[in-house]
C-alpha positions as CSV (number, residue, x, y, z in Angstrom):
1,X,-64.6,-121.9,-117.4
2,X,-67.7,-124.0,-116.1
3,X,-65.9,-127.0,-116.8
4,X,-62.2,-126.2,-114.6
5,X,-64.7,-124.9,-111.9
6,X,-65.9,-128.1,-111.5
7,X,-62.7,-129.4,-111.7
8,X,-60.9,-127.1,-108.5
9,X,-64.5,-128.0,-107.0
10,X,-64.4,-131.1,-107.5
11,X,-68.3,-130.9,-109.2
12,X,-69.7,-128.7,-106.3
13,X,-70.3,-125.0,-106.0
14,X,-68.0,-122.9,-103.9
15,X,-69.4,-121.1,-101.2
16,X,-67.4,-117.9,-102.2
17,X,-69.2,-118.0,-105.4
18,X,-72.7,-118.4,-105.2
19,X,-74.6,-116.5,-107.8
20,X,-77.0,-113.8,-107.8
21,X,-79.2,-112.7,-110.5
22,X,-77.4,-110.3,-113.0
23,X,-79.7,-107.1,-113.0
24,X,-79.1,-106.0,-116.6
25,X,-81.1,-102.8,-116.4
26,X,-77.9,-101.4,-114.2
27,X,-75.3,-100.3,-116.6
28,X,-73.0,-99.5,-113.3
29,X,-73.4,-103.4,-112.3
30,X,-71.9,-104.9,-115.8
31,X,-69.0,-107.0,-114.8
32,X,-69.3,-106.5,-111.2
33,X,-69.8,-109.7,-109.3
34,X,-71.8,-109.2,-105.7
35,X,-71.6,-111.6,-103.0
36,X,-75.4,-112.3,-101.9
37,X,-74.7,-113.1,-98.1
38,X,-71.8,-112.2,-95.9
39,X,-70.0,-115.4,-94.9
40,X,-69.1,-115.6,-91.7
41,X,-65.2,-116.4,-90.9
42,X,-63.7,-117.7,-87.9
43,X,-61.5,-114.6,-87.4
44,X,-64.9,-112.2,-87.1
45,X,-66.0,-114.2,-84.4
46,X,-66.3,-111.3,-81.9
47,X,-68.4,-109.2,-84.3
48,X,-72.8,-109.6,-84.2
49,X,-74.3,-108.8,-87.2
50,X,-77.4,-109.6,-85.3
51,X,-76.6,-106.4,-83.3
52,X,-75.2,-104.5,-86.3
53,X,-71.4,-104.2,-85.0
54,X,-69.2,-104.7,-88.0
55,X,-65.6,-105.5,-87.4
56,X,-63.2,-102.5,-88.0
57,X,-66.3,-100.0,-87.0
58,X,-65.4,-96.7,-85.1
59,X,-66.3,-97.2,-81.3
60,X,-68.3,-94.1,-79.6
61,X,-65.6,-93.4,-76.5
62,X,-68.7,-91.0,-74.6
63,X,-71.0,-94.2,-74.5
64,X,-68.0,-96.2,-73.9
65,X,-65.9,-94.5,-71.8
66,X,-68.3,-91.3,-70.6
67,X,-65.7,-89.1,-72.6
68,X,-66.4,-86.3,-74.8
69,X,-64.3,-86.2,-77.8
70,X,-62.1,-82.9,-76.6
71,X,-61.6,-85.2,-73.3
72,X,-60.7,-88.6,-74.8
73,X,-58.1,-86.7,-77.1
74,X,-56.8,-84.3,-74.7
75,X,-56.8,-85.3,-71.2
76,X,-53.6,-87.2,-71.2
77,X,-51.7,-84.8,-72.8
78,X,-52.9,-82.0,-70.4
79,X,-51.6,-84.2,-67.9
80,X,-48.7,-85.0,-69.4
81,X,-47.8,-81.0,-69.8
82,X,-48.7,-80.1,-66.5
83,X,-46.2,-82.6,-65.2
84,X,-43.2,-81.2,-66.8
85,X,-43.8,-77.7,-66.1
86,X,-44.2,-78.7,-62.8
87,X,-41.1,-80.5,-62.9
88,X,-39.3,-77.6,-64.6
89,X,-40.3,-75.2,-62.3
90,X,-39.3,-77.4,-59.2
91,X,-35.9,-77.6,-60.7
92,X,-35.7,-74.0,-61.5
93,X,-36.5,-73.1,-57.5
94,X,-33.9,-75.5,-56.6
95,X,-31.3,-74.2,-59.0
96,X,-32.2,-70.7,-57.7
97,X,-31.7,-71.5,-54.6
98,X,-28.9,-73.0,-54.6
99,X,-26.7,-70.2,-56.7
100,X,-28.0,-67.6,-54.0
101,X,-28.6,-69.0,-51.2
102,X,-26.9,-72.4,-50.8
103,X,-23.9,-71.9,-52.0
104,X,-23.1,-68.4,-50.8
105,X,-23.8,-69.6,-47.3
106,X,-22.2,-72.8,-48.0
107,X,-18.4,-72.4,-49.7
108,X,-17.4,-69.4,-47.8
109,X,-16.9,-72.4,-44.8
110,X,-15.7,-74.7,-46.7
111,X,-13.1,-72.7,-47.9
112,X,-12.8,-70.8,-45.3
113,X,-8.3,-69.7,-44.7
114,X,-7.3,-70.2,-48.3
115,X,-7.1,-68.0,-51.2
116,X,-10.3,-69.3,-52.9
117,X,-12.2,-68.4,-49.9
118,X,-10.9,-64.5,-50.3
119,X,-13.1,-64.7,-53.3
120,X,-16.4,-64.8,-51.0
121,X,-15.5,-62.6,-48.3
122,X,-17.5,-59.1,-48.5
123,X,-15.3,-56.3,-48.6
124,X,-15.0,-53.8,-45.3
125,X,-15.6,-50.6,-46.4
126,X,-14.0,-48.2,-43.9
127,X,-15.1,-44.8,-44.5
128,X,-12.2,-42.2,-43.9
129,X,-14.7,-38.8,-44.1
130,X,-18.0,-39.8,-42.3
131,X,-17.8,-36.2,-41.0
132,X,-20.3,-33.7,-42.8
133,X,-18.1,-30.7,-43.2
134,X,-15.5,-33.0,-45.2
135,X,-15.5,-31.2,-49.0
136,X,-13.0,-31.9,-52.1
137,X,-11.4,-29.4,-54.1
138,X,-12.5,-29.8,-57.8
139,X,-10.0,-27.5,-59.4
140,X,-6.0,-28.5,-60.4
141,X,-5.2,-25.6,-57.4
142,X,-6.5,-22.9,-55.3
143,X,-4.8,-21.0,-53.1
144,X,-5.6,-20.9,-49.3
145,X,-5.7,-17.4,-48.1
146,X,-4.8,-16.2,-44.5
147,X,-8.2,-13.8,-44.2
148,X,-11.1,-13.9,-46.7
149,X,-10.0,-11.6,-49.2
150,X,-8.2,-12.2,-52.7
151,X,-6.1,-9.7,-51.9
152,X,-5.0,-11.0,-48.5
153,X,-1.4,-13.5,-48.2
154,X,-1.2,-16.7,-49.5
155,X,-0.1,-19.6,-46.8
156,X,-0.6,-21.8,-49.4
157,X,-2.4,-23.9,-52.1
158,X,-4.6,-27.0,-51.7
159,X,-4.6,-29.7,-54.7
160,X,-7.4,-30.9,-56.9
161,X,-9.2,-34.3,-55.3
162,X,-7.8,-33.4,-51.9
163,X,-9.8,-33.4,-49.1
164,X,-10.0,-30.6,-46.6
165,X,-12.4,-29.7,-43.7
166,X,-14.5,-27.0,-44.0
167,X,-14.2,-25.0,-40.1
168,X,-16.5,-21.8,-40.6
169,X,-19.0,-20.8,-42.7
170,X,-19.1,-18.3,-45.6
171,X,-17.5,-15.0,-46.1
172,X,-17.3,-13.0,-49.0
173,X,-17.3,-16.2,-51.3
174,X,-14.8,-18.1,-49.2
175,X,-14.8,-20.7,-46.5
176,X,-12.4,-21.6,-44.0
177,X,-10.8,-24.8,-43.9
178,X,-8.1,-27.2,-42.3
179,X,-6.0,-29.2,-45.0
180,X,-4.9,-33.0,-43.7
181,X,-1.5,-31.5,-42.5
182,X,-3.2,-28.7,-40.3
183,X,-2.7,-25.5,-42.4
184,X,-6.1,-23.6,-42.2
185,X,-7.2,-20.4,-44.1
186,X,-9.7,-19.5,-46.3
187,X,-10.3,-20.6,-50.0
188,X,-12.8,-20.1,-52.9
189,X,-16.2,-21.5,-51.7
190,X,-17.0,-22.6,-55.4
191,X,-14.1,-24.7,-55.4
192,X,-15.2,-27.7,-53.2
193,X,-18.2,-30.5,-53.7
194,X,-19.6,-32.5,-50.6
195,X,-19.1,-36.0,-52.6
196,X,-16.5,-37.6,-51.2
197,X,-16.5,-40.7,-52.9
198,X,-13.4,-39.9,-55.0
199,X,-10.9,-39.8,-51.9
200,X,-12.4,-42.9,-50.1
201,X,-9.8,-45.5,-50.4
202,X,-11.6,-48.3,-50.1
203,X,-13.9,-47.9,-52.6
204,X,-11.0,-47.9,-55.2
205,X,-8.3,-50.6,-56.4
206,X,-5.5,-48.0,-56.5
207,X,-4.1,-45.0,-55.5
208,X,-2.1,-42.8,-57.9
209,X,0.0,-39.8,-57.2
210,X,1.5,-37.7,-59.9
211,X,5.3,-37.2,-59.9
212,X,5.4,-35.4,-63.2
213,X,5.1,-31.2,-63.4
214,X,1.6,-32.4,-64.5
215,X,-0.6,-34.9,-65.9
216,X,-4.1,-34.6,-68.0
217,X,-7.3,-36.6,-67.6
218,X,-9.0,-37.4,-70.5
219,X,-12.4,-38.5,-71.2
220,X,-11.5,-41.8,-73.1
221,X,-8.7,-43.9,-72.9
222,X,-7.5,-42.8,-76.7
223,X,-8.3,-40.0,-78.7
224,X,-10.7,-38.4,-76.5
225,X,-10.7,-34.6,-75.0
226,X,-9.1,-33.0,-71.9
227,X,-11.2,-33.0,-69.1
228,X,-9.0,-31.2,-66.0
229,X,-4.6,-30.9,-65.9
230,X,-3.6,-31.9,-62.2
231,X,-0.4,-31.2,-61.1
232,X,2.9,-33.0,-59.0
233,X,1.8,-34.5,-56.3
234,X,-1.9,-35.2,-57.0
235,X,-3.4,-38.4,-55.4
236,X,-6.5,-39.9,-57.6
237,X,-8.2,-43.5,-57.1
238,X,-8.6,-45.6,-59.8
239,X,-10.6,-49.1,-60.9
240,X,-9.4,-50.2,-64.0
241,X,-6.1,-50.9,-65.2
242,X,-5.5,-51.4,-68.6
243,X,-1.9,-50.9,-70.3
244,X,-0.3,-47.9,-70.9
245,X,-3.3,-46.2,-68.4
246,X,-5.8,-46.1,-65.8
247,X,-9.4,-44.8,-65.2
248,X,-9.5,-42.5,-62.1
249,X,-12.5,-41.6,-60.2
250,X,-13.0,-37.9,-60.1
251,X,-14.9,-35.3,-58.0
252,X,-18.3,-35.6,-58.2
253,X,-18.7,-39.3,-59.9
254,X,-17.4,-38.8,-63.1
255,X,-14.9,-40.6,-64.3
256,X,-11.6,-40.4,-66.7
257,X,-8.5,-41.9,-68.3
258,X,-4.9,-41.0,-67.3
259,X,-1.5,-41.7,-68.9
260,X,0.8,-44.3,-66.5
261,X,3.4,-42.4,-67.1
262,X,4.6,-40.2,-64.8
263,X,2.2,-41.6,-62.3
264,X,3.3,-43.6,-58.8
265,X,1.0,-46.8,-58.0
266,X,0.3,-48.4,-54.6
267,X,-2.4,-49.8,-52.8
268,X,-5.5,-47.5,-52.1
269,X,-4.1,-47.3,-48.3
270,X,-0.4,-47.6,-49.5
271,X,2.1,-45.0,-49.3
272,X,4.9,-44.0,-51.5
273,X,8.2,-45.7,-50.2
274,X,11.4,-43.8,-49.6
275,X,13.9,-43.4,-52.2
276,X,17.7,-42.3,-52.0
277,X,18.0,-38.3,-52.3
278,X,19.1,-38.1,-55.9
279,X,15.4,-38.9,-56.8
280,X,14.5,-36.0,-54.3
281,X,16.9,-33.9,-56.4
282,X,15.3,-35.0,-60.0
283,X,12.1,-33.9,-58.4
284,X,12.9,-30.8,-57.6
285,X,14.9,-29.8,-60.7
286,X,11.6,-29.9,-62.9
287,X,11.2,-26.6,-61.4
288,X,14.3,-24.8,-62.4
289,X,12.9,-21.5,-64.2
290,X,9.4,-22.0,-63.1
291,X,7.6,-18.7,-62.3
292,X,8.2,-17.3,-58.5
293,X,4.9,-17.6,-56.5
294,X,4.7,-17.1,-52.5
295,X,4.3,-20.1,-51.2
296,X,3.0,-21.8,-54.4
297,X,2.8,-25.6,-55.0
298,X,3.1,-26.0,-59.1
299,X,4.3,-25.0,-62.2
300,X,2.1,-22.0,-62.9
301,X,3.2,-20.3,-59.7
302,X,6.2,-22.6,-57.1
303,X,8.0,-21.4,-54.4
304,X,11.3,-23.4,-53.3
305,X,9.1,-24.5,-49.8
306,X,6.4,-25.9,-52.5
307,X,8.8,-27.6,-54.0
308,X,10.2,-29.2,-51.5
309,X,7.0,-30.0,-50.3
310,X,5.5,-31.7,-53.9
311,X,8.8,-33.7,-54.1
312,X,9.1,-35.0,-51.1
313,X,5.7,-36.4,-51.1
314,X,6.2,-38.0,-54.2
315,X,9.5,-39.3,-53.1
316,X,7.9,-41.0,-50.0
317,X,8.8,-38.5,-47.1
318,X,6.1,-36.2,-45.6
319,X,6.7,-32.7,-45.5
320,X,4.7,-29.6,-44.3
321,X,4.0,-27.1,-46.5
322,X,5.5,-23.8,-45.0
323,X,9.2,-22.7,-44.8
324,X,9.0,-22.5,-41.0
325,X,7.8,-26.2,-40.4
326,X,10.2,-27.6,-43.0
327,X,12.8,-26.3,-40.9
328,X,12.4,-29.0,-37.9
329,X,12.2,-32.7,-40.6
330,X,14.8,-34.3,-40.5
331,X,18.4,-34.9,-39.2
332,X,20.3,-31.6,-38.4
333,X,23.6,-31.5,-40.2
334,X,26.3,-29.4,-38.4
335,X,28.7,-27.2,-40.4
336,X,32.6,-28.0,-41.0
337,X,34.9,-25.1,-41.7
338,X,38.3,-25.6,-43.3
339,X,41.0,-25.7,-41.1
340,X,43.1,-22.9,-43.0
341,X,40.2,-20.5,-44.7
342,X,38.0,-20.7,-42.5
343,X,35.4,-20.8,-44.7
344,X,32.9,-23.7,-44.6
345,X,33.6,-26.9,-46.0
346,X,31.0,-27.2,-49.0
347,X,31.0,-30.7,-48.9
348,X,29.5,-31.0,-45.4
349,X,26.5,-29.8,-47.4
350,X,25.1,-32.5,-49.2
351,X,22.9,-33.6,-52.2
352,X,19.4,-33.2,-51.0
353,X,20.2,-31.0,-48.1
354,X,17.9,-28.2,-47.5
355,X,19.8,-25.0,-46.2
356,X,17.5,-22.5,-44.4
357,X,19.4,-18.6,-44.0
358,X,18.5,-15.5,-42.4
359,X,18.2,-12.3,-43.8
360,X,20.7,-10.6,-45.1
361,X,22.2,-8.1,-42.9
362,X,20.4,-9.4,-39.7
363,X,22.4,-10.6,-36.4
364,X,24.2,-13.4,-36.3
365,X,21.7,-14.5,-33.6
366,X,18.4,-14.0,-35.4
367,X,16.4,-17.2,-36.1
368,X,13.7,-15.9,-38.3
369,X,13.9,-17.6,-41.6
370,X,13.9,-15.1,-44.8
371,X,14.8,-18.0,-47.7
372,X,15.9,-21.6,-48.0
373,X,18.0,-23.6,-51.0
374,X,18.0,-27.2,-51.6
375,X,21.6,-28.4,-52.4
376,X,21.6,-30.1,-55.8
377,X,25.5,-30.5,-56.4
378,X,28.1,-29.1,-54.8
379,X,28.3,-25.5,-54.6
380,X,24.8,-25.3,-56.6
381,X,21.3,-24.7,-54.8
382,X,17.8,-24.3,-55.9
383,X,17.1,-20.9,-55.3
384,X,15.0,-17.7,-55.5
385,X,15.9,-16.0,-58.0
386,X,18.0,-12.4,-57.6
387,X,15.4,-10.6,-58.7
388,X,12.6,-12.8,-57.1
389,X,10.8,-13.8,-60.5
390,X,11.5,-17.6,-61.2
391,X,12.9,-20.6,-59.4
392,X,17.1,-20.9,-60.4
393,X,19.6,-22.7,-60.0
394,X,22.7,-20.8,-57.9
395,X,26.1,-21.4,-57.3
396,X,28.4,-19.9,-54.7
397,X,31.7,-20.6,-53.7
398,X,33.1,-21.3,-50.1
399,X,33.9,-17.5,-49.1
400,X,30.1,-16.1,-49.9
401,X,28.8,-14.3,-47.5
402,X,25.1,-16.2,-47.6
403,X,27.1,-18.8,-45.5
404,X,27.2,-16.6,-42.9
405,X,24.0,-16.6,-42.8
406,X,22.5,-19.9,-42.4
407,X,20.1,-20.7,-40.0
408,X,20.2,-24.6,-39.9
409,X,20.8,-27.5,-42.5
410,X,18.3,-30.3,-42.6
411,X,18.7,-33.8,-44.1
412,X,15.7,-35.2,-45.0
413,X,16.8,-38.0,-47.5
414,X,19.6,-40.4,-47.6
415,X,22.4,-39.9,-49.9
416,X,22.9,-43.8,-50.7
417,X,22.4,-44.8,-53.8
């Protein structure tokens, strides 16, 4: 070994293996060869042993830098967090402010004429019952008296979710009110609320009215119980559509499903258009065999003025509720009389055509009104019945005497198909 040292060394001692005693007393040492001195290279240059700095040694940042060791570690990340959230939260004020108040004040001009700018115009609400004595009726009907007394006559009847005006204060349980169409009397004071919300049009999307005897309102849109039955000629407001029915807003803010069927849609301030007089008649006809009531309006209790009154509405002409008023809509239709019997010339009387007659017996002259038909074919009326129980059908022929006494004909409806 001694002898190919020389050899690489060329006879002279390496300086990388200088010896050092071998300490034999030190079983740990045994073939472990120490360098005695360090040898300086040119690479550790920048290092002073004199000073004892050893390259690779771990420098003291707080006599270096004046940091403490939290501080040297830390402070540029606390800086670097800081920074973001401040950035995030300057572009979360700027996208707040933009989606409500920029933009809201911004695209209603710019599209300001067409139908995208529709989408950002508020809607007016025009409140039809402002006035504090405005109420609702909450029941399907309730009959308006002439004095404050159940047992007093019946003028008429008043419709759930219609409004009325409330004109006196309380007597006996009822209060006296003025319907839309200027009938007043007294009705059940437990039968009205003050919310009007329900008959305000334009806080709704639609306005139904009922043209079926009658319709139910149910709490769900399937399967689900019966909340109130409202009859012909009902208006509600609804807010959804969905198909095959509609949610309708009901007295006193709740709310309820109804069938479309049997139901007429328009616009919350729309009104029914006008159709020819064989819907008029189809209208009416429901009511063949329906109970007899004075002056009643559905198919618990109709009289042929109710009748006339329900279907009309529903059939886009507006009627007043009593006999006597009924008698002035319209066009008057004068009578023809055949030319060799003498006797009047049923087809002067028309589909549709509501016949008003005197009582029986009475001067030719009187013009009170006792009863009134609505022709339905020719020859057949929708009448009282004989005996005053039920709504019929009746047919007379050219030489009856109730001929004599009619008081006027009134056309209301056009016979065009």
């Amino acid at each position: 070994m001694k002898k190919r040292d020389k050899e690489i060394t060329g006879g002279k001692s390496s300086p990388f293996t200088e010896k050092k005693p071998f300490d034999s007393g030190r079983k740990d040492d045994l073939g472990v060869r120490f360098i005695e001195r360090q040898v300086r290279l040119p690479f550790l240059a920048d290092s002073d042993p004199s000073t004892g700095e050893e390259y690779g040694s771990t420098e003291d940042m707080w006599e270096s830098w004046g940091l403490t060791d939290n501080e040297s570690s830390l402070r540029r990340r606390k800086r670097r967090t800081l920074m973001t959230l401040a950035v995030a939260v300057t572009v979360f004020i700027i996208l707040f402010a933009g989606i409500f108040f920029i933009l809201p004040n911004v695209l209603p001009g710019l599209f300001r004429g067409t139908n995208i700018g529709e989408l950002f115009e508020e809607p007016v609400i025009n409140y039809e019952f402002k006035d504090p004595s405005y109420r609702v009726i909450t029941k399907s009907s309730v009959n308006i008296m002439k004095d404050a007394d159940i047992t007093s006559q019946r003028i008429s009847e008043v419709l759930y979710n219609e409004p009325v005006k409330v004109t006196g204060s309380e007597v006996n349980g009822f209060i006296k009110i003025e319907t839309s169409d200027g009938i007043q009397g007294y009705i059940k004071a437990d039968s009205v609320i003050a919310d009007m919300s329900s008959v305000e049009p334009d806080l709704h999307e639609y306005k139904l009215v009922v043209s079926d005897l009658s319709k139910n309102i149910m709490t769900h849109a399937s399967n689900g119980t019966l909340m109130c039955k409202v009859m012909m000629n009902t208006v509600l407001y609804a807010d959804v559509k969905r198909e095959g029915v509609y949610r309708v807003y009901l007295p006193g803010g709740d709310t309820g499903w109804i069938g479309s069927s049997g139901v007429i849609e328009t616009d919350p301030r729309g009104e029914v258009g006008k159709v020819p007089s064989r819907y008029f008649v189809g209208s009416l006809l429901l009511f063949v065999n329906a109970t007899y009531l004075e002056n009643g309006l559905t198919m618990n209790g109709i009289s042929v003025n109710g009748a006339v009154y329900v279907a009309s509405e529903i059939n886009g002409v507006k009627m007043p509720r009593t006999m006597e008023d009924q008698a002035a809509v319209g066009e008057e239709v004068a009578i023809e009389y055949d030319a060799v019997s003498g006797n009047i010339d049923l087809d002067c009387i028309r589909k549709g055509d509501i016949v008003f007659f005197r009582a029986p017996n009475s001067p030719e002259g009187n013009r009170t009104i006792d009863s009134m038909g609505v022709c339905t074919d020719k020859g057949s009326f929708l009448m009282i019945s004989t005996a005053q129980t039920t709504v019929r059908l009746r047919t007379f022929e050219a030489d009856n005497e109730i001929f004599d006494q009619i008081i006027t004909i009134r056309r209301i409806f056009d016979t065009e198909d």
